[in-house]
C-alpha positions in Angstrom: 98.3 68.8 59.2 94.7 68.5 60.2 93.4 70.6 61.7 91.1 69.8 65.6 87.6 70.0 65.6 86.8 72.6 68.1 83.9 73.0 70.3 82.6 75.3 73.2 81.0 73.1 76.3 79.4 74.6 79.2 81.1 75.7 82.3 83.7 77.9 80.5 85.6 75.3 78.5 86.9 74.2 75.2 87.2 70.5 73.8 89.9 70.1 71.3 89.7 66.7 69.2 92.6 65.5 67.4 93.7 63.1 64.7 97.6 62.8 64.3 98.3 60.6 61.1 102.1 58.3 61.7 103.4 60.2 59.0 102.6 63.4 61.3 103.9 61.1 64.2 106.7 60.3 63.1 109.7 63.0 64.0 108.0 62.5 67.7 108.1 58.9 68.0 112.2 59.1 66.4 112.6 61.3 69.2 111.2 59.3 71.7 113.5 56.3 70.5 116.8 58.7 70.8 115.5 59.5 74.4 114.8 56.0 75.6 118.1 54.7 73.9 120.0 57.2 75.4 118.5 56.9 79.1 119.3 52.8 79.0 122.0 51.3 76.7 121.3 49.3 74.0 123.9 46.3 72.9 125.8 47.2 69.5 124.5 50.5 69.8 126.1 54.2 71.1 123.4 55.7 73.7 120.7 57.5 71.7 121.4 56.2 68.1 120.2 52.5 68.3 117.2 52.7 65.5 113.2 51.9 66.2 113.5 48.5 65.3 116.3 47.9 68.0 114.3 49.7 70.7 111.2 48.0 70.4 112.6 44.7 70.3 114.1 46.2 73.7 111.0 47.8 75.4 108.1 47.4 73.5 106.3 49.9 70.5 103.5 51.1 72.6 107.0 52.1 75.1 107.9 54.4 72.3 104.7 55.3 71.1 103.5 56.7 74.5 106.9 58.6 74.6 106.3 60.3 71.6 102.2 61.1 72.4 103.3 63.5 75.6 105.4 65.0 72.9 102.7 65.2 70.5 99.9 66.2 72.7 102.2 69.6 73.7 103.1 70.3 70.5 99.2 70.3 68.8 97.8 72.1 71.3 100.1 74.7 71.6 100.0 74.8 68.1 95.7 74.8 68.1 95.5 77.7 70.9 97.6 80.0 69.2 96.3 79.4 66.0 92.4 79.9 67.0 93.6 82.4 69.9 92.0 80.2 72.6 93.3 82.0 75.6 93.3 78.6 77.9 93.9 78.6 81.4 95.3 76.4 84.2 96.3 72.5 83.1 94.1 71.0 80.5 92.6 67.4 80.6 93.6 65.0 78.3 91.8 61.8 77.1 93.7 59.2 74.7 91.2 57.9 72.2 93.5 55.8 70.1 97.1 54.9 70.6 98.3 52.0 68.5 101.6 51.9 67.0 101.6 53.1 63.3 98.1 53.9 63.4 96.5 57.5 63.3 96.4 58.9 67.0 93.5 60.2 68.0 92.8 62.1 71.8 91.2 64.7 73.2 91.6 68.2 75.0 89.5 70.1 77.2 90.3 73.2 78.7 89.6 76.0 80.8 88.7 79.2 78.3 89.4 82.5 80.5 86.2 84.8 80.5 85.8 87.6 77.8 84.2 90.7 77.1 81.0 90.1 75.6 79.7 93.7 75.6 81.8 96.0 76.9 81.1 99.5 78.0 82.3 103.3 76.5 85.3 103.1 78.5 86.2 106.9 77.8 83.4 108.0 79.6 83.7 109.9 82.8 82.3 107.8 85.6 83.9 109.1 88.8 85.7 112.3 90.3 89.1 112.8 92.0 88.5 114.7 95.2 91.3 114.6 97.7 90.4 116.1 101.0 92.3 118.9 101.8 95.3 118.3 104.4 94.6 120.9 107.3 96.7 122.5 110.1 95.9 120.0 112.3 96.6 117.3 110.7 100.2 118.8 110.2 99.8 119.4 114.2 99.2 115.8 114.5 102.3 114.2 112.3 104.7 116.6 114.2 103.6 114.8 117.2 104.0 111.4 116.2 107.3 112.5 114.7 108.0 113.8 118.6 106.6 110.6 119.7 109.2 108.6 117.8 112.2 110.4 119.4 110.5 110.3 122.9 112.2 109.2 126.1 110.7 106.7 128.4 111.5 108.2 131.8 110.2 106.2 135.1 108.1 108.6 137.3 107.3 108.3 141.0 104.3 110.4 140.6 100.5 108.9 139.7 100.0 107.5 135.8 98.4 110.1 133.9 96.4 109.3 130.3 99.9 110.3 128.5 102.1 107.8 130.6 103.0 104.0 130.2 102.4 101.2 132.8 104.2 98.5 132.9 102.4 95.6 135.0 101.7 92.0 135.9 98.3 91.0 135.1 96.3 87.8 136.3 92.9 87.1 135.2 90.4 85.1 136.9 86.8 84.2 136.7 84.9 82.5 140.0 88.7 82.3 141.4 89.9 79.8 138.4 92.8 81.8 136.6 91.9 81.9 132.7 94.0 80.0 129.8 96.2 82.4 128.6 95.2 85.0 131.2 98.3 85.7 132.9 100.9 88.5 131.4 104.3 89.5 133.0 106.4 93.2 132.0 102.6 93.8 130.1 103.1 97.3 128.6 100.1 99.7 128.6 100.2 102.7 126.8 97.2 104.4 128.2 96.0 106.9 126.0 95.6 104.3 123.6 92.0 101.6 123.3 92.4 98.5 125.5 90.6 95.4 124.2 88.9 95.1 127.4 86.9 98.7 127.4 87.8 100.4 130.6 90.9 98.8 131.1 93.2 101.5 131.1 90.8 104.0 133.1 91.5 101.8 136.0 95.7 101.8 135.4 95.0 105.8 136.2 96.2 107.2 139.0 98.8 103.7 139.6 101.9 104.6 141.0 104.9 102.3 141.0 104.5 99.4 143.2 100.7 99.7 143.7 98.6 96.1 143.2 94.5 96.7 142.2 91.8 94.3 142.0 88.6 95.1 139.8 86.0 93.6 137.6 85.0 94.4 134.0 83.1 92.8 131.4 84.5 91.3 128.4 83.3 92.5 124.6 80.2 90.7 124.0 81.7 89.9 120.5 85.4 88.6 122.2 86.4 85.7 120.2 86.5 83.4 123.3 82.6 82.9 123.7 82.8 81.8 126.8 83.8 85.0 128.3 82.2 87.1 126.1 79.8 89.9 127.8 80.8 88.2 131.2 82.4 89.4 134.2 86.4 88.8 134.6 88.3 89.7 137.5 92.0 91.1 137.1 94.4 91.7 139.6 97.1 94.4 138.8 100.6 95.3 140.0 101.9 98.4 138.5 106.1 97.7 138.2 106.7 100.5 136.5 105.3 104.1 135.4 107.3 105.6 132.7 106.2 109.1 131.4 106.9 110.5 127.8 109.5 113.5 127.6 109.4 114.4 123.8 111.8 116.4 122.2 111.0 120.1 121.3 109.7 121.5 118.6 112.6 123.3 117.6 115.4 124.0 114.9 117.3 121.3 116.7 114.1 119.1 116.1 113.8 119.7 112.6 117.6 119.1 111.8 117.7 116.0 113.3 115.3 114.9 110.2 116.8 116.9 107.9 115.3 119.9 107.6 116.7 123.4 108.1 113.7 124.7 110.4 110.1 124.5 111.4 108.4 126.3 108.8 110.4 123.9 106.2 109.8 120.5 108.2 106.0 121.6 108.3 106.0 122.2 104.6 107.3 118.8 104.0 104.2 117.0 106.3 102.1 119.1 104.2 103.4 117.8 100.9 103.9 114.2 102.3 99.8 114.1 103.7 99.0 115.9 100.7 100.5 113.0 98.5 98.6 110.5 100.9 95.3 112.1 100.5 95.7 112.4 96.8 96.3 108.5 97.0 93.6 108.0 98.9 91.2 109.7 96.4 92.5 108.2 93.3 92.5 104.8 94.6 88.5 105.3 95.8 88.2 107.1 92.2 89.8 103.6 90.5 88.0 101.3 92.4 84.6 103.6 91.4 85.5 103.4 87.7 86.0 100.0 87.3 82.9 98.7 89.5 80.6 100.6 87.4 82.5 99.3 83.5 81.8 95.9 85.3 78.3 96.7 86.1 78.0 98.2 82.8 79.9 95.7 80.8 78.7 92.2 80.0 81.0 89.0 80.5 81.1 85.3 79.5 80.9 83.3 82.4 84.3 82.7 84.2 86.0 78.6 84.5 85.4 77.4 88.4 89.3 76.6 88.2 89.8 80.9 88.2 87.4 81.6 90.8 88.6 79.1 93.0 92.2 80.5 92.8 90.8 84.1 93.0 88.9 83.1 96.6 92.5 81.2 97.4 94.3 84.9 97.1 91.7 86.3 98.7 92.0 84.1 102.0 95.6 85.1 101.7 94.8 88.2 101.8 92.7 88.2 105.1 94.9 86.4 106.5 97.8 89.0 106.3 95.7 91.3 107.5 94.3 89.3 110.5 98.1 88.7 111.6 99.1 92.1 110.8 96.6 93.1 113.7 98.1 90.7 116.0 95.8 88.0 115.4 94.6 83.9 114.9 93.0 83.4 112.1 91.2 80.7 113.8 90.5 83.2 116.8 89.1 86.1 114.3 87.2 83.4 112.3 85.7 82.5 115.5 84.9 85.9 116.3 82.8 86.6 113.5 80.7 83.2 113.6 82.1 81.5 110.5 84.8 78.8 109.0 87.0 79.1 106.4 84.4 77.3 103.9 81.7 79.6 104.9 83.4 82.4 104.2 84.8 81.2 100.5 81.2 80.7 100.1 81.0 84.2 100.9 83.5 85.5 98.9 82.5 83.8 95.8 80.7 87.2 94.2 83.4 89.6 95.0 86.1 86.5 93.1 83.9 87.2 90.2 83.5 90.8 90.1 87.8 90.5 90.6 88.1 88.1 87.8 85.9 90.4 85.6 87.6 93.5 86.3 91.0 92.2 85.1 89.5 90.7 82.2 87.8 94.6 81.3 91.4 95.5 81.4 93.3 93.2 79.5 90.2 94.0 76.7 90.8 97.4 76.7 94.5 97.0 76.3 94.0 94.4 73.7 91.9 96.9 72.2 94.5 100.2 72.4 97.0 97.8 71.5 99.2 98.5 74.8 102.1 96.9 74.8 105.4 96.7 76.7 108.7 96.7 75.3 111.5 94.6 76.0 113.4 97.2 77.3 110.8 98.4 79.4 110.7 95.9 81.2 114.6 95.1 81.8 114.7 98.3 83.2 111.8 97.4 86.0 113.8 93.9 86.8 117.1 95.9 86.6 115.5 98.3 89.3 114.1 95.8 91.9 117.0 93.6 91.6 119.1 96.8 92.3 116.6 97.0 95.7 117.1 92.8 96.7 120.7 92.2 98.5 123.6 90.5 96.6 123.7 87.9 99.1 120.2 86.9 98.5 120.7 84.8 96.2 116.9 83.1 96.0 115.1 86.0 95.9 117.1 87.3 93.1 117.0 83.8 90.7 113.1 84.5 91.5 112.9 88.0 90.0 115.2 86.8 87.1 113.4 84.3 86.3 110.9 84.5 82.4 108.1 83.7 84.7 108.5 86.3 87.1 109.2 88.7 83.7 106.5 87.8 82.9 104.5 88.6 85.6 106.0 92.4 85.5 105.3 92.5 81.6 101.6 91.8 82.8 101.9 94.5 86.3 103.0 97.2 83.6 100.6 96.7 80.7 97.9 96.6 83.4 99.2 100.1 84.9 99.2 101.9 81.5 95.6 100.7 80.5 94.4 101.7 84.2 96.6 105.2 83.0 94.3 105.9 79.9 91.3 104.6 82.5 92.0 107.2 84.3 92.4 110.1 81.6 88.8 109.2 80.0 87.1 108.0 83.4 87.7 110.4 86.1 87.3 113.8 86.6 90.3 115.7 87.6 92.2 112.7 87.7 96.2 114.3 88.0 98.8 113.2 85.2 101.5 110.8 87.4 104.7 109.3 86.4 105.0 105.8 87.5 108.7 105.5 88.3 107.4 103.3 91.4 105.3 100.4 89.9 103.2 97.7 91.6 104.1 94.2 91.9 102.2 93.3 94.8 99.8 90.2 93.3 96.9 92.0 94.2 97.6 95.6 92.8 95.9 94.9 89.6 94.7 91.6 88.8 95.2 89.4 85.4 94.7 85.8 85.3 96.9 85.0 82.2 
């Protein structure tokens, strides 16, 4: 078999150049005449076994001949990348330069190369510090009253709205007497201890009673996504149906039963463990994300294929997104607040998709390098463990997770948590020894682009 001719080009990709002699053609092209054969009938002939000479009369030799090249063109360059350990990514270009029956085959490969390593930093150096805050009394005061706040009873009042009470109202907005797009809200619940969009909104739902209407005027935010309204004057007109104040439960042994726990003093202990658990979170995810942005800074890469960073920005809009609905927003609306479109801000996060896209490659070097591997086993016993998590009756969800791509995907999740492990042990101070019985699968835990 001879061998490609390989060479680097510019803008992070490899050309492959192959020669293919008919001898070297030929279990492809016998295969292509079985499949052809077999797909439409030939006289004489049982489907799949009429010979070459039989099928060409039939269809033509270039008909079997560009068959057998798809066949041929997969099977070289698999073979080619695995034997020179290209690590390609995304779909390659292919060129035919010469495809005539019983002649050598010639064509031509290029591909996207993922970035590498070029110099690469002492990784088992300490570069950052694990420093939870501490979790104090008051933040233990504070959970025990949004536990009490969960169990609470709405309980209509006849008395004024005070800052700890709900209002539930009709609201019409209006500006020089024309009623606003979108500015009218019926059954409009108002918790008022908590920000309004409009600042001062709520102080003026204080002291409402049941029943009462109110007319006043406030500016909108000067940075309100609707720029014709921003930092102008709206009028709203207000009619309180309903105050409903907040009876919360005691904070009592009855209390702490109800979620399981045999008193105060124990409930209290658990918040205390919980928030301390958050905190220490908190501080080892800050401590990561420290680590690796100065190995990247410290490390030098080869330059990464446009086809990466253009599906790195893609998971990064996604991302936004999310979190733009997640606060009860348009994307459109929030990319209007902040003065930009959607191609202004890929612009935008065209650095950061790097610095991503170099960070996963720092890790899939090191582990490369420490020779971290997952086992088989390993990882039957994550699939077996979200599939026991995903409802029998769900049927898609669960072909998904079985699925050798989505194994895949989890063989890559877990080899990236064990090299961010030994991370850890070398690069931060203080950094606590954790068992990862809980391991992340969210896309954007730990990048790799394999």
């Amino acid at each position: 078999m001879q061998a490609p001719t390989i060479e680097k080009l510019s803008g992070s990709k490899v050309k492959l150049v192959f020669t293919v002699s008919p001898e070297e053609a030929d279990p492809y092209v016998q295969e292509a005449v079985a499949e052809i054969s077999l797909g439409k009938a030939i006289p004489g002939f049982r489907p799949g076994k009429a010979p070459y000479a039989e099928v060409a009369k039939a269809f033509g030799e270039m008909r079997i001949w560009e068959a057998a090249l798809e066949r041929i063109v997969r099977a070289r360059y698999m073979h080619a990348i695995l034997e020179n350990d290209l690590d390609t990514v995304g779909s390659p270009e292919v060129q035919v330069d010469k495809l005539t029956p019983k002649q050598p085959i010639q064509f031509t490969v290029i591909a996207p190369i993922a970035p590498t390593v070029e110099k690469l930093a002492d990784y088992k150096k300490e570069r950052a510090t694990f420093s939870p805050r501490a979790v104090e009394e008051a933040d233990v005061e504070k959970a025990l009253k949004e536990l009490r706040m969960m169990q609470r009873k709405e309980v209509a009042k006849t008395e004024p709205a005070t800052l700890e009470d709900i209002v539930i109202i009709d609201l019409d907005m209006t500006k020089d007497h024309v009623a606003l797009e979108d500015g009218a809200a019926r059954d409009y619940k108002i918790y008022l201890n908590e920000p309004h969009y409009i600042p001062g909104f709520t102080d003026q739902l204080v002291g409402m009673k049941t029943g009462d209407e109110k007319t006043f005027s406030l500016p909108f935010p000067t940075e309100h996504f609707q720029k014709h309204l921003a930092g102008q004057n709206v009028d709203f007109n207000v009619k309180a149906k309903n105050v409903l104040g907040l009876e919360l439960p005691e904070l009592n042994e009855d209390f702490a039963k109800s979620l399981g726990q045999k008193d105060i003093d124990q409930l209290k202990d658990v918040i205390r463990k919980n928030l301390t658990l958050e905190e220490e979170g908190r501080a080892a995810e800050k401590a990561e994300i420290e680590l690796l942005e100065k190995l990247v800074d410290e490390s030098s890469f080869s330059d990464a294929p446009e086809l990466l960073v253009n599906d790195e920005i893609r998971k990064m809009m996604a991302e936004l997104e999310r979190t733009v609905e997640e606060r009860h927003m348009k994307m459109d609306d929030y990319l209007a607040s902040i003065k930009k479109t959607r191609d202004e801000l890929r612009l935008e996060f065209v650095p950061q998709a790097i610095r991503r896209i170099r960070a996963a490659t720092l890790v899939k070097s090191i582990a490369k390098i420490e020779n971290i591997t997952i086992l088989d086993q390993e990882v039957d016993a994550e699939i077996d463990r979200i599939l026991a998590g995903i409802r029998p009756d769900d049927t898609a969800t669960r072909e998904r997770v079985s699925s050798p791509e989505y194994r895949e995907y989890v063989a890559i999740m877990m080899r990236n948590r064990k090299t961010l492990d030994l991370l850890h042990k070398h690069g931060i101070k203080g950094y606590p020894e954790h068992d990862h019985d809980e391991e992340c699968h969210d896309e954007n835990c730990t990048h790799d682009h394999e």
